[in-house]
mmCIF file of the N, C-alpha and C atoms, coordinates in Angstrom:
data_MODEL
# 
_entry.id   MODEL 
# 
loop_
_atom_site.group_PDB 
_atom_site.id 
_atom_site.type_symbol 
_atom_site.label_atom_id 
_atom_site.label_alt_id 
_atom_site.label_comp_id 
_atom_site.label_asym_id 
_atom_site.label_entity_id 
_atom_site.label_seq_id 
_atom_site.pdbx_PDB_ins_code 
_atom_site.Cartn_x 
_atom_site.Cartn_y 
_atom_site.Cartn_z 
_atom_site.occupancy 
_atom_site.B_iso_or_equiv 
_atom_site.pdbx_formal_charge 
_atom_site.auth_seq_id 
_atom_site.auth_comp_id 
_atom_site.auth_asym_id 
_atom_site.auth_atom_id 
_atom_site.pdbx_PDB_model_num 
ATOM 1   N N  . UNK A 1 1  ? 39.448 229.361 -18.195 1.00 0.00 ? 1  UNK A N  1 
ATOM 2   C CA . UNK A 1 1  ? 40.780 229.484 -18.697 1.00 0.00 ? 1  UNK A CA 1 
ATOM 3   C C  . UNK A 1 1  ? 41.417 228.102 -18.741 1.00 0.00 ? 1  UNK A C  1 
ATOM 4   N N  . UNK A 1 2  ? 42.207 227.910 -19.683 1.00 0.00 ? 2  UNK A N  1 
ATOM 5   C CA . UNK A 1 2  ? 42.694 226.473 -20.115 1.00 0.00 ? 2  UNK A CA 1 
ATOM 6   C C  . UNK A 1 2  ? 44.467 226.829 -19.485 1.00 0.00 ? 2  UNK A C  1 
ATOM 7   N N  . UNK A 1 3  ? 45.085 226.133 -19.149 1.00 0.00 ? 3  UNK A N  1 
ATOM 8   C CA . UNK A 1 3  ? 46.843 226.143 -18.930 1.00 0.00 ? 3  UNK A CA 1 
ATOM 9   C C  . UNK A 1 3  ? 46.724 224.561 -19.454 1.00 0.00 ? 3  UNK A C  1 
ATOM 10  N N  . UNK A 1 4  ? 47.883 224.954 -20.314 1.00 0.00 ? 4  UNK A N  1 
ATOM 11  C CA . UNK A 1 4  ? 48.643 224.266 -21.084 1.00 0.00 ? 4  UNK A CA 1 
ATOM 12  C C  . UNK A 1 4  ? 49.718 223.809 -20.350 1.00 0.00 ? 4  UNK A C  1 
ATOM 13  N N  . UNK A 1 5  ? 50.665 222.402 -20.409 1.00 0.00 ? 5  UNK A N  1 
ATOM 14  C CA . UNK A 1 5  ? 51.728 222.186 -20.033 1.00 0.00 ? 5  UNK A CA 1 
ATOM 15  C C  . UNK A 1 5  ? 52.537 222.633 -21.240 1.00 0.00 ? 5  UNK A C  1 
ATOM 16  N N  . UNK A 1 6  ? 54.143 222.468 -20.845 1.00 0.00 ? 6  UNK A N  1 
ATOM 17  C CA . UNK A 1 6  ? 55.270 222.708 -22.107 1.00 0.00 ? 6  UNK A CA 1 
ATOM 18  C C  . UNK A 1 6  ? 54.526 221.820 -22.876 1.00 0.00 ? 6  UNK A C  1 
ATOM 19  N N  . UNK A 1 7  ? 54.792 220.614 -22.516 1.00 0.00 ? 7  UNK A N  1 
ATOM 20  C CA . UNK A 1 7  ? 54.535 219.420 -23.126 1.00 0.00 ? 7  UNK A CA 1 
ATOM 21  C C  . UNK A 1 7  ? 53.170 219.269 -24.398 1.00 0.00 ? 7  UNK A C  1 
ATOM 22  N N  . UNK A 1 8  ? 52.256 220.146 -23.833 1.00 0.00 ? 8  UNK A N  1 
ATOM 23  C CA . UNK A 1 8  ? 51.177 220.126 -24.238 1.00 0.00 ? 8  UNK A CA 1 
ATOM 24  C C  . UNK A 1 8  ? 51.045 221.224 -25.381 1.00 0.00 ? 8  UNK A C  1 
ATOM 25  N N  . UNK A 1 9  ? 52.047 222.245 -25.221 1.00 0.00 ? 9  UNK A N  1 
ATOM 26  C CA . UNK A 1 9  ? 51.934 222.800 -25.988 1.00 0.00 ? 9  UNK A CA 1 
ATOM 27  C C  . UNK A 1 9  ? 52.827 222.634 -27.376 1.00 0.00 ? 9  UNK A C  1 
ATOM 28  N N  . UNK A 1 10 ? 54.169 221.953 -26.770 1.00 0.00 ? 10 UNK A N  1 
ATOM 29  C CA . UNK A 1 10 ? 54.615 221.063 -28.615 1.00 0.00 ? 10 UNK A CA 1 
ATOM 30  C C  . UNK A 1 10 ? 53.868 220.622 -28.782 1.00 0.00 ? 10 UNK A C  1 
ATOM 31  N N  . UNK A 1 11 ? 53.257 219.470 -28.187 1.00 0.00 ? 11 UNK A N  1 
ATOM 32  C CA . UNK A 1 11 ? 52.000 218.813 -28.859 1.00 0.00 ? 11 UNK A CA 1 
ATOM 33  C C  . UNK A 1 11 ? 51.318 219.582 -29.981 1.00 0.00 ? 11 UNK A C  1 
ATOM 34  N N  . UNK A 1 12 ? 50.463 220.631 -29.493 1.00 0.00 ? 12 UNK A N  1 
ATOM 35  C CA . UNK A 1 12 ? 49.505 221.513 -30.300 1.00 0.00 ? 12 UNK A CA 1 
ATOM 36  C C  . UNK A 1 12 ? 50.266 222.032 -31.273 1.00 0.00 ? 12 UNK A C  1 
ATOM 37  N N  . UNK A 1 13 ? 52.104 222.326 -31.268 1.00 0.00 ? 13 UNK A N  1 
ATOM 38  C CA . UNK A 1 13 ? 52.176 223.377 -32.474 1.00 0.00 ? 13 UNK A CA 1 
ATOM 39  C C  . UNK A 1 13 ? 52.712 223.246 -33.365 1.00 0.00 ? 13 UNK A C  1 
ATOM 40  N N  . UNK A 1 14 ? 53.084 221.353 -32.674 1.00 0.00 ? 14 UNK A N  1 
ATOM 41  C CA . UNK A 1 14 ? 53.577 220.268 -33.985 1.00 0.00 ? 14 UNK A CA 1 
ATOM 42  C C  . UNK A 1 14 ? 52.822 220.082 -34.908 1.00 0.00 ? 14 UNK A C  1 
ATOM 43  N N  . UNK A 1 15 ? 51.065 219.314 -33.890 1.00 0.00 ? 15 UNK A N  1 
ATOM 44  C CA . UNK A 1 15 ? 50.044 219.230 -35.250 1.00 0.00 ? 15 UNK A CA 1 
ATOM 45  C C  . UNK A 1 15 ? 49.828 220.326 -36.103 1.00 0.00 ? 15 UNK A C  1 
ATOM 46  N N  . UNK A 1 16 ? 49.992 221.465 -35.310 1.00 0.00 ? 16 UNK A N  1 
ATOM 47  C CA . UNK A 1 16 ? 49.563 222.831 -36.708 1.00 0.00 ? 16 UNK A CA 1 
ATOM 48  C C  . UNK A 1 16 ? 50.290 222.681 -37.431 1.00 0.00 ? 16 UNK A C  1 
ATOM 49  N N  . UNK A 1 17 ? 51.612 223.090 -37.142 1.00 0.00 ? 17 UNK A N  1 
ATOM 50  C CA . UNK A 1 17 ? 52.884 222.723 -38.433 1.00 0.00 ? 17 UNK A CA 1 
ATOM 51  C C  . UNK A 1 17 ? 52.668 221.654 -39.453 1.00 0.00 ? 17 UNK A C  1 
ATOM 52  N N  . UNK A 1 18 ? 52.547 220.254 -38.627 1.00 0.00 ? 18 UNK A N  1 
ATOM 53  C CA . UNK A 1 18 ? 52.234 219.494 -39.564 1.00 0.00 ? 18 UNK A CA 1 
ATOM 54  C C  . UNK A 1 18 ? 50.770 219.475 -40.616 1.00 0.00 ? 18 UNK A C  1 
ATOM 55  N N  . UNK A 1 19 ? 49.835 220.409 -39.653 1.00 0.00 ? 19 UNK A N  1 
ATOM 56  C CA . UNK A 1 19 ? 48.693 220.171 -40.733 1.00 0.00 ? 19 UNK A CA 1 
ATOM 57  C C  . UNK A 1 19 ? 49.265 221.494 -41.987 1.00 0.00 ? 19 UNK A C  1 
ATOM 58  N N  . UNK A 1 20 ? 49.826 222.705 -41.584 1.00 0.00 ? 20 UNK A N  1 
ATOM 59  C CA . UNK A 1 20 ? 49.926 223.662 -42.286 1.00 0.00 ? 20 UNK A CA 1 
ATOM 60  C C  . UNK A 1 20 ? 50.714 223.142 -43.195 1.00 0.00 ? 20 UNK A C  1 
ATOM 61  N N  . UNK A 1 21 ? 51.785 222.231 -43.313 1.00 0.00 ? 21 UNK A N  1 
ATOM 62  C CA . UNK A 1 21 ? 52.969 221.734 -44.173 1.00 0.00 ? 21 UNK A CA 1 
ATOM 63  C C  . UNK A 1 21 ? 51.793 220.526 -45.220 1.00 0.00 ? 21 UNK A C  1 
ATOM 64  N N  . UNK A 1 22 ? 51.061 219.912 -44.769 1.00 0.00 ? 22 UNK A N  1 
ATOM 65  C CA . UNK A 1 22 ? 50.097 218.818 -45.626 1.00 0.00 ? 22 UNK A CA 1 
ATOM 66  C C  . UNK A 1 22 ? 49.121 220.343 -46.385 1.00 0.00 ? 22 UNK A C  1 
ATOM 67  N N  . UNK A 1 23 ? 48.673 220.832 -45.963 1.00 0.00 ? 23 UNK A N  1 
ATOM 68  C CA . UNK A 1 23 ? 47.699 221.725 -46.678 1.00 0.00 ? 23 UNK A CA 1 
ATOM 69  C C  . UNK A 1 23 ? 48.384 222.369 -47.907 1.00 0.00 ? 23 UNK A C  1 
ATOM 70  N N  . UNK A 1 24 ? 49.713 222.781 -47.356 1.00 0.00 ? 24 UNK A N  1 
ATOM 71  C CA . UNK A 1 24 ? 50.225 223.456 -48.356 1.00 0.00 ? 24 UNK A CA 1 
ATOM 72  C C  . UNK A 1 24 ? 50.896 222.754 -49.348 1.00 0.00 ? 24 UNK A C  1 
ATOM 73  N N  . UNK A 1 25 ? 51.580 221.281 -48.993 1.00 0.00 ? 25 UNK A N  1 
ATOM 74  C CA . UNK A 1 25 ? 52.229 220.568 -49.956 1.00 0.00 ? 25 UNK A CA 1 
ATOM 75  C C  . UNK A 1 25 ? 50.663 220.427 -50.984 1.00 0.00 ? 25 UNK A C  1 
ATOM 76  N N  . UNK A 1 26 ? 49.843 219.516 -50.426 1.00 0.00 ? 26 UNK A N  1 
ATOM 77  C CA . UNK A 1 26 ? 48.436 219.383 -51.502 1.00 0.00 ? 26 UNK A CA 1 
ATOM 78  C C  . UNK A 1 26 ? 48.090 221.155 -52.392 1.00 0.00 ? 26 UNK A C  1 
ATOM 79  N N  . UNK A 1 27 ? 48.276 221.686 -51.817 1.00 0.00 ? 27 UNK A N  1 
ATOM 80  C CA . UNK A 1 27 ? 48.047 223.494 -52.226 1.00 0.00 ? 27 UNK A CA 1 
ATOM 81  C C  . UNK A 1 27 ? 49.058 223.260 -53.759 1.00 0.00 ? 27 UNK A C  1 
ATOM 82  N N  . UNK A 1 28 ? 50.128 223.273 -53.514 1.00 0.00 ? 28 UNK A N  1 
ATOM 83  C CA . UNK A 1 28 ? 51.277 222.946 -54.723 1.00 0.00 ? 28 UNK A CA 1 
ATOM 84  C C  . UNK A 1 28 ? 50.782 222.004 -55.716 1.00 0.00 ? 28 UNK A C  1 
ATOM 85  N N  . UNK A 1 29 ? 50.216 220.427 -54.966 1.00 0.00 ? 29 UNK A N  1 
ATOM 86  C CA . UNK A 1 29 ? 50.074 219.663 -56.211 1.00 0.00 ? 29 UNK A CA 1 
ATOM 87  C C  . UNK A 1 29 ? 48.759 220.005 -57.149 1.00 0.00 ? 29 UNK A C  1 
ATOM 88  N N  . UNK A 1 30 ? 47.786 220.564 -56.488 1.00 0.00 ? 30 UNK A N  1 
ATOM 89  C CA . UNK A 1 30 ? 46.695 220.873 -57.023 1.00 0.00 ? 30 UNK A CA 1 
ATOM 90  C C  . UNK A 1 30 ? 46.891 221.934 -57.895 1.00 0.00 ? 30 UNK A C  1 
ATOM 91  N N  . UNK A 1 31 ? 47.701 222.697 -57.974 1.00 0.00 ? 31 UNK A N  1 
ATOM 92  C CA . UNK A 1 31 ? 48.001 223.810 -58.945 1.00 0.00 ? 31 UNK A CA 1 
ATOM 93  C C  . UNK A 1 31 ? 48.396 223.457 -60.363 1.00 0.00 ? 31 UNK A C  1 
ATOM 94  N N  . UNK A 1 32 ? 49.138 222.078 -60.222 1.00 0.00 ? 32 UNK A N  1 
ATOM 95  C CA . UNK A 1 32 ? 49.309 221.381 -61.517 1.00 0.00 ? 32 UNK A CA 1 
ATOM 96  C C  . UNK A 1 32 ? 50.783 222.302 -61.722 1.00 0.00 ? 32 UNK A C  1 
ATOM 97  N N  . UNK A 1 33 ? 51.399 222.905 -60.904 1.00 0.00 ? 33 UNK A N  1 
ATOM 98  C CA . UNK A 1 33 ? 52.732 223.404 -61.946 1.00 0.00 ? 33 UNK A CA 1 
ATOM 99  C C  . UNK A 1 33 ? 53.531 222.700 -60.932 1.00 0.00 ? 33 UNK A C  1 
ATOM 100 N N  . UNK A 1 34 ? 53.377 221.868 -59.877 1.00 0.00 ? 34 UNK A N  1 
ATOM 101 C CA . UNK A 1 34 ? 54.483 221.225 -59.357 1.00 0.00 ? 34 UNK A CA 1 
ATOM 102 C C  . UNK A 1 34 ? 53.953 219.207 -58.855 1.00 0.00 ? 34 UNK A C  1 
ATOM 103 N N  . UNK A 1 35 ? 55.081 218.487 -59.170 1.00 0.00 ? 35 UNK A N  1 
ATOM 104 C CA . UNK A 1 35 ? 54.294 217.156 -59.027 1.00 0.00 ? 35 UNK A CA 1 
ATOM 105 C C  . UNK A 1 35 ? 55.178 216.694 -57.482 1.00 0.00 ? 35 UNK A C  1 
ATOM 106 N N  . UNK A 1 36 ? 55.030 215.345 -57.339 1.00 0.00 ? 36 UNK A N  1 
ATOM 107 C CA . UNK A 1 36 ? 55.697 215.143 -56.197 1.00 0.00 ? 36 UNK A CA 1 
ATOM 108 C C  . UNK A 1 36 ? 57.037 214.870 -56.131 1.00 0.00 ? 36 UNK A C  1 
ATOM 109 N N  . UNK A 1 37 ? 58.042 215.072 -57.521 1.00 0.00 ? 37 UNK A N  1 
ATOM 110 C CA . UNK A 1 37 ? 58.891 215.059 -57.695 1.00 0.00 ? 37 UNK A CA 1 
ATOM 111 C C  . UNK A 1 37 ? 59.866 216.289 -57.247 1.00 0.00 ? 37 UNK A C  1 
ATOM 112 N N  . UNK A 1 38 ? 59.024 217.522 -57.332 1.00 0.00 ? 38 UNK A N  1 
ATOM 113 C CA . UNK A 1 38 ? 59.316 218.829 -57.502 1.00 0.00 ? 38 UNK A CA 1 
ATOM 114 C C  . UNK A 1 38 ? 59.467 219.708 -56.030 1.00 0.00 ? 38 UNK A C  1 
ATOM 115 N N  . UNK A 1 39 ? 58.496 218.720 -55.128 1.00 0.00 ? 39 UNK A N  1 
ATOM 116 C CA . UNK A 1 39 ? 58.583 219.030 -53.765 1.00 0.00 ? 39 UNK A CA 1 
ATOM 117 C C  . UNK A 1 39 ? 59.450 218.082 -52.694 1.00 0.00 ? 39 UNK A C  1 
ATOM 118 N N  . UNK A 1 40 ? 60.163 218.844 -51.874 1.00 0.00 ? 40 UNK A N  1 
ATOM 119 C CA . UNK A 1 40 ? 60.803 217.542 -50.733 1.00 0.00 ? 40 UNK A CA 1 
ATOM 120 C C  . UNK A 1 40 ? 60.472 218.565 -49.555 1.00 0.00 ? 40 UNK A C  1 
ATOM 121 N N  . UNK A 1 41 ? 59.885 217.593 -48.670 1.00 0.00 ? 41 UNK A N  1 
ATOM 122 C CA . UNK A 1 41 ? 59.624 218.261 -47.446 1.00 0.00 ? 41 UNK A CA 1 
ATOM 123 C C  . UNK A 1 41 ? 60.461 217.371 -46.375 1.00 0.00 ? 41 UNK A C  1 
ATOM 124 N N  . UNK A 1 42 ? 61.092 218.221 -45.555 1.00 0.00 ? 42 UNK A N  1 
ATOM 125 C CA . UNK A 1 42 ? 62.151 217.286 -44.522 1.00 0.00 ? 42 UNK A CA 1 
ATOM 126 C C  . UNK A 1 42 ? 61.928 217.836 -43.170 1.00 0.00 ? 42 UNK A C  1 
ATOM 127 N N  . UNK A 1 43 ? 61.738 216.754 -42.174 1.00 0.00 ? 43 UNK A N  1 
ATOM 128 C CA . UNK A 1 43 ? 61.280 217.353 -40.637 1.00 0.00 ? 43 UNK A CA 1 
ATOM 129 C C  . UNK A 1 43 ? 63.402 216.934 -40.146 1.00 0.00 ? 43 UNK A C  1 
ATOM 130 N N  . UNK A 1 44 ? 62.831 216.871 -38.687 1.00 0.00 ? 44 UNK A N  1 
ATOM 131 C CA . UNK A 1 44 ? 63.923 216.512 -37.823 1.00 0.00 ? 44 UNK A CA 1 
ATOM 132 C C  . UNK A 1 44 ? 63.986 215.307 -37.215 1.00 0.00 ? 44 UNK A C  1 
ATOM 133 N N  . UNK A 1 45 ? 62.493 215.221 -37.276 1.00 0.00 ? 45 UNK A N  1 
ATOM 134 C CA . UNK A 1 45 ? 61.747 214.032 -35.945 1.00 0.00 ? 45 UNK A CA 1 
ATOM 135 C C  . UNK A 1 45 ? 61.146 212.625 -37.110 1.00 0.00 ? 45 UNK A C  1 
ATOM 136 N N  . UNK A 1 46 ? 61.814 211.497 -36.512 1.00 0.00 ? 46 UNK A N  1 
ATOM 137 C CA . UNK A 1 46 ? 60.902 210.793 -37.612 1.00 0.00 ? 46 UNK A CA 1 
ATOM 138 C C  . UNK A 1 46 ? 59.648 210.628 -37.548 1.00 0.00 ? 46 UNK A C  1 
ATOM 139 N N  . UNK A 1 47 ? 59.146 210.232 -36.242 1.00 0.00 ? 47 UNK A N  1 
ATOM 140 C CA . UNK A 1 47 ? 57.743 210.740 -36.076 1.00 0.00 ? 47 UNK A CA 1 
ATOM 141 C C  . UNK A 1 47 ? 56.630 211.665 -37.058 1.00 0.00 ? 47 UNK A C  1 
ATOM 142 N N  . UNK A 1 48 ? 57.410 212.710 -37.334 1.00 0.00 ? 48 UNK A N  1 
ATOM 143 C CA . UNK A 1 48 ? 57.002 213.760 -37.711 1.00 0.00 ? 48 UNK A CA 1 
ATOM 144 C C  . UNK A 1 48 ? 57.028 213.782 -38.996 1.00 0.00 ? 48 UNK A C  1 
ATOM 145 N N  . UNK A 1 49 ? 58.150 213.229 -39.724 1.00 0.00 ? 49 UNK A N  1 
ATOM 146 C CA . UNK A 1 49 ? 57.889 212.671 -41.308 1.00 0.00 ? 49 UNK A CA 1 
ATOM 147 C C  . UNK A 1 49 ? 56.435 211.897 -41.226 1.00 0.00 ? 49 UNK A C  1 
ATOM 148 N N  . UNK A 1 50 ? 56.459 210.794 -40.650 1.00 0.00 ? 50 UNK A N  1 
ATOM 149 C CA . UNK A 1 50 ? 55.950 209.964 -41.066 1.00 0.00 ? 50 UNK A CA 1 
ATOM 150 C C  . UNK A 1 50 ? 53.935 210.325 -40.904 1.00 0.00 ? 50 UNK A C  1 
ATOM 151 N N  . UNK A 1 51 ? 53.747 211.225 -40.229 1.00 0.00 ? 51 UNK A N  1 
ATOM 152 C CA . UNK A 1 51 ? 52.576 212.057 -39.603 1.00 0.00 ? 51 UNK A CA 1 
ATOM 153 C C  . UNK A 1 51 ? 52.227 212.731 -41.004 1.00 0.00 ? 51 UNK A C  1 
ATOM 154 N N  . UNK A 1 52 ? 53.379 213.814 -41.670 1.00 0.00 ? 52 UNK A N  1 
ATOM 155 C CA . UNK A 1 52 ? 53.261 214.533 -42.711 1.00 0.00 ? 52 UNK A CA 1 
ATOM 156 C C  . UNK A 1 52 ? 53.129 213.670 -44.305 1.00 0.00 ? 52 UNK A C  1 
ATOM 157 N N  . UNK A 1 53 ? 53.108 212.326 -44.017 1.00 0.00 ? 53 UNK A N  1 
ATOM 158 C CA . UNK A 1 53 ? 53.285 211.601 -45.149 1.00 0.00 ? 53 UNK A CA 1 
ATOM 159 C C  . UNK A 1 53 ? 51.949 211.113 -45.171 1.00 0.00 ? 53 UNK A C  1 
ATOM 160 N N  . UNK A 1 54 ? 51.337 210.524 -44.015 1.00 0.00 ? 54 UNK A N  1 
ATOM 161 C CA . UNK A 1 54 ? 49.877 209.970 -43.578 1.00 0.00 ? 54 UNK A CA 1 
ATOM 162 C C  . UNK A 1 54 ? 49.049 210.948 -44.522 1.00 0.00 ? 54 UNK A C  1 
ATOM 163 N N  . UNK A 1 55 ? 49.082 212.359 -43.668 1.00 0.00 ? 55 UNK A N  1 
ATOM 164 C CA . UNK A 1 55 ? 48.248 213.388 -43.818 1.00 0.00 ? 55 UNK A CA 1 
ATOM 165 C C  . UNK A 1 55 ? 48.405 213.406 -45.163 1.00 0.00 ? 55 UNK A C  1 
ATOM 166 N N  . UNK A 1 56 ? 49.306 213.661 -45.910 1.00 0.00 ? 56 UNK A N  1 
ATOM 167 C CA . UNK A 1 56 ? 49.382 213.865 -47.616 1.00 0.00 ? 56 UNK A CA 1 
ATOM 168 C C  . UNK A 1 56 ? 48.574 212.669 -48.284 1.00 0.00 ? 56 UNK A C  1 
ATOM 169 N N  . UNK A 1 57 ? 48.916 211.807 -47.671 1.00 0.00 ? 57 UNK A N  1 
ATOM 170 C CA . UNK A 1 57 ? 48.361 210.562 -48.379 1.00 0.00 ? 57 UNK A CA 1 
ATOM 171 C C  . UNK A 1 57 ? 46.984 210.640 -48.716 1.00 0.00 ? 57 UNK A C  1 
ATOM 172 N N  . UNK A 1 58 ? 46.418 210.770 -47.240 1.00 0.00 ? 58 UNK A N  1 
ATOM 173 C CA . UNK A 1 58 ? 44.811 210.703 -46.740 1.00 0.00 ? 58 UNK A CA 1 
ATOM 174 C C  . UNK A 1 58 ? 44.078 211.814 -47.509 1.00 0.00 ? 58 UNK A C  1 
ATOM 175 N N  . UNK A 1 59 ? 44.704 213.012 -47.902 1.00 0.00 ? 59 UNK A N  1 
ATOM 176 C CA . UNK A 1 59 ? 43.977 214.379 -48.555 1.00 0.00 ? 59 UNK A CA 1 
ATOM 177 C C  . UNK A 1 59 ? 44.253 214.164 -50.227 1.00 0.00 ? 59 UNK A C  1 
ATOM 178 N N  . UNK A 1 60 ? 45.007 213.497 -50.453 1.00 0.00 ? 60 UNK A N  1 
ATOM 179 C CA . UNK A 1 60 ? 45.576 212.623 -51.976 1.00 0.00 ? 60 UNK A CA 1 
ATOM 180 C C  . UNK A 1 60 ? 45.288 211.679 -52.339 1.00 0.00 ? 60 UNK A C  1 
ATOM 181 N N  . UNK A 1 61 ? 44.007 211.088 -52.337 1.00 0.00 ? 61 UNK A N  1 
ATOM 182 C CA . UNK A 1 61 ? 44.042 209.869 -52.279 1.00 0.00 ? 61 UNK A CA 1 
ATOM 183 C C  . UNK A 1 61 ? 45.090 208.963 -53.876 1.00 0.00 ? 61 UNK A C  1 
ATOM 184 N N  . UNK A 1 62 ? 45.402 209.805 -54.860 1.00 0.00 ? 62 UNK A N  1 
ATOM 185 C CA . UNK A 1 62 ? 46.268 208.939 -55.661 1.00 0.00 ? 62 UNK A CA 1 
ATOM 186 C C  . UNK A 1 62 ? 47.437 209.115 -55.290 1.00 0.00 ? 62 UNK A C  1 
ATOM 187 N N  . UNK A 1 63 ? 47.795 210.128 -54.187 1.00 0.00 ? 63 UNK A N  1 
ATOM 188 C CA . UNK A 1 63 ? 49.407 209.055 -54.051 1.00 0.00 ? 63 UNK A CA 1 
ATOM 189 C C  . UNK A 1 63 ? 49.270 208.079 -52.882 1.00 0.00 ? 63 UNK A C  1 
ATOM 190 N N  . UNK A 1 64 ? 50.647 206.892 -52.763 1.00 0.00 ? 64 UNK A N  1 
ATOM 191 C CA . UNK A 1 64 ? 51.032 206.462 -51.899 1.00 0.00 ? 64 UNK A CA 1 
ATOM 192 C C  . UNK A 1 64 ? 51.904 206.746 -51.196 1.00 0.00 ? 64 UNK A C  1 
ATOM 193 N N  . UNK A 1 65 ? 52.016 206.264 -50.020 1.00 0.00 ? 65 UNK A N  1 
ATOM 194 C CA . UNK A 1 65 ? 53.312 206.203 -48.872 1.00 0.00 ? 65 UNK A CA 1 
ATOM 195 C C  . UNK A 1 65 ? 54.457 206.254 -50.036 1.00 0.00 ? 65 UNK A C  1 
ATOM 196 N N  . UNK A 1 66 ? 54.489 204.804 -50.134 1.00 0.00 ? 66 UNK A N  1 
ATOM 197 C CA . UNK A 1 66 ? 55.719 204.577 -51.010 1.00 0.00 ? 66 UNK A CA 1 
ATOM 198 C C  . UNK A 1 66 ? 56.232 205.569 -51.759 1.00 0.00 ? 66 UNK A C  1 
ATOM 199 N N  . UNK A 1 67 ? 55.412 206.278 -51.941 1.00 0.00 ? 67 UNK A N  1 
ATOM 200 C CA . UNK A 1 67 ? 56.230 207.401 -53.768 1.00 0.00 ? 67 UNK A CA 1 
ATOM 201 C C  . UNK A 1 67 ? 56.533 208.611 -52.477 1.00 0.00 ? 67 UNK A C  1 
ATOM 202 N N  . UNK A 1 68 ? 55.639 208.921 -51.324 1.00 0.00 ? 68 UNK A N  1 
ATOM 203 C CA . UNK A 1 68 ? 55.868 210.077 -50.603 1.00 0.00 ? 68 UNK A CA 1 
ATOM 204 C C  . UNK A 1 68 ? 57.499 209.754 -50.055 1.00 0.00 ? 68 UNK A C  1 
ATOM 205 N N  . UNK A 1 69 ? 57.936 208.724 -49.767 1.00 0.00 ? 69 UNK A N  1 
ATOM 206 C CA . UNK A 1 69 ? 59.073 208.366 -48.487 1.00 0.00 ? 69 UNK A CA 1 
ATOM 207 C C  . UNK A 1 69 ? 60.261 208.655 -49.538 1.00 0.00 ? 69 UNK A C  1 
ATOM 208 N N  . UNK A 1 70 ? 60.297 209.017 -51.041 1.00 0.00 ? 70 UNK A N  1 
ATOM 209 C CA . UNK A 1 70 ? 61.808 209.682 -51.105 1.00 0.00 ? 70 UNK A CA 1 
ATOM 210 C C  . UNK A 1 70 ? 61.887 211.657 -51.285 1.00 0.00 ? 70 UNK A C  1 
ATOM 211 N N  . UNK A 1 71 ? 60.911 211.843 -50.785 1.00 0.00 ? 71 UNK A N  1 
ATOM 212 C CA . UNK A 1 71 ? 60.458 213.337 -51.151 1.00 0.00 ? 71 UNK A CA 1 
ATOM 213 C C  . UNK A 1 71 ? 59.865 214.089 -50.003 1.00 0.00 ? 71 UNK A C  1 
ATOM 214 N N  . UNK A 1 72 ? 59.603 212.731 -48.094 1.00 0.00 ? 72 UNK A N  1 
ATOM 215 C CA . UNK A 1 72 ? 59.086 213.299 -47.635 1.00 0.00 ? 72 UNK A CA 1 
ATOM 216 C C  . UNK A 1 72 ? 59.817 212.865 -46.314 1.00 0.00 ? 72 UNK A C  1 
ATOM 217 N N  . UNK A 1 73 ? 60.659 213.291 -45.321 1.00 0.00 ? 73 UNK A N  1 
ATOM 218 C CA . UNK A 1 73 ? 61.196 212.342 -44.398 1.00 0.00 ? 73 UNK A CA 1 
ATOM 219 C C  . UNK A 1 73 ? 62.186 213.385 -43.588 1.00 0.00 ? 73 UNK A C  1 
ATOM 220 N N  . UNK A 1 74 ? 63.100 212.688 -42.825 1.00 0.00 ? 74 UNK A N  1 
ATOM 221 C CA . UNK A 1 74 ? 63.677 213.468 -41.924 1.00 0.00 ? 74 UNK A CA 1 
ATOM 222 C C  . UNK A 1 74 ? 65.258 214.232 -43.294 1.00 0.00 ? 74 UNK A C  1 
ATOM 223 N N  . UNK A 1 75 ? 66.084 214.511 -42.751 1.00 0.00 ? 75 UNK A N  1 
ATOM 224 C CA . UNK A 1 75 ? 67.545 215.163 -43.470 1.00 0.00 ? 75 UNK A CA 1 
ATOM 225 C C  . UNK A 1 75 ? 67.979 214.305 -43.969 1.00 0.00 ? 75 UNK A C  1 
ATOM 226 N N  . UNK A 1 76 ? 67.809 213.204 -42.496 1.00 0.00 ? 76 UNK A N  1 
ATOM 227 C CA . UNK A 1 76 ? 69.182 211.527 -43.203 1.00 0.00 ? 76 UNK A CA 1 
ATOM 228 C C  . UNK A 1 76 ? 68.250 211.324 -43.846 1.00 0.00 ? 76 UNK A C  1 
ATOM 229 N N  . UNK A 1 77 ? 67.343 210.639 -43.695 1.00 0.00 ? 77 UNK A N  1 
ATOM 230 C CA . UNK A 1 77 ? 66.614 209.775 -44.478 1.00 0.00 ? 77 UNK A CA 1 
ATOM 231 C C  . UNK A 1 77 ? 66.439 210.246 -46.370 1.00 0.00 ? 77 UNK A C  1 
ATOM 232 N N  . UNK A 1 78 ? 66.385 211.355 -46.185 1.00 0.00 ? 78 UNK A N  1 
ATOM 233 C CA . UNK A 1 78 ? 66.703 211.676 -48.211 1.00 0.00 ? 78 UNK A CA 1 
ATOM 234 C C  . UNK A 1 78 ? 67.785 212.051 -48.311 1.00 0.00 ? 78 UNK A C  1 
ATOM 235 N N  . UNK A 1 79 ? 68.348 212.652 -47.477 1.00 0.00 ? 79 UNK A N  1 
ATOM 236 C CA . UNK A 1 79 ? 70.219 212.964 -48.254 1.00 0.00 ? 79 UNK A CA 1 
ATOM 237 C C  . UNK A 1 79 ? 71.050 211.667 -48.294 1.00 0.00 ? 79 UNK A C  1 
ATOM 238 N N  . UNK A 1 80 ? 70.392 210.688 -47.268 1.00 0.00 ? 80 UNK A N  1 
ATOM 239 C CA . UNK A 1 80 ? 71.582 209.573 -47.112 1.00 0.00 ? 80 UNK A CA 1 
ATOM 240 C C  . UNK A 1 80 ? 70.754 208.193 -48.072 1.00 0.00 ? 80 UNK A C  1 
ATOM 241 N N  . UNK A 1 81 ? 69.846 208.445 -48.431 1.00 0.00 ? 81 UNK A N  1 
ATOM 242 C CA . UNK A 1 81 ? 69.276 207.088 -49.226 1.00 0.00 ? 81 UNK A CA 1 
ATOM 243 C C  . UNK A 1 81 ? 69.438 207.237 -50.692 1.00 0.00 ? 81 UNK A C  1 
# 
């Protein structure tokens, strides 16, 4: 039997979130009816943008960071830029 700390367990259910949020943003672009214009994904944590932007990147290889960071980031960071 495994015990988990609290700690340990945001850990684990951040990365799912974040992998489930990269699978599914790529899920959208691959369909061809939505581009990266069409999607904005917004965390809380900047951390956590910036994790979900990696992952998109790395499974995409034609986009970049750059084009992800006005479509992919915390609340402030796209409502206030």
């Amino acid at each position: 039997m495994i015990l988990l700390t609290n700690e340990l367990k945001y850990l684990v259910r951040q990365v799912w979130e974040d992998y489930r949020t990269e699978k599914r943003y790529s899920e959208l672009l691959d369909s061809g009816k939505y581009g990266i214009t069409d999607i904005t994904v917004m965390t809380f944590r900047k951390s956590a943008a910036e994790d979900v932007r990696e992952a998109i990147a790395k499974s995409n290889p034609f986009l970049e960071i750059a084009e992800l960071e006005s479509h992919v980031g915390t609340i402030h960071s796209i409502c206030y830029s």
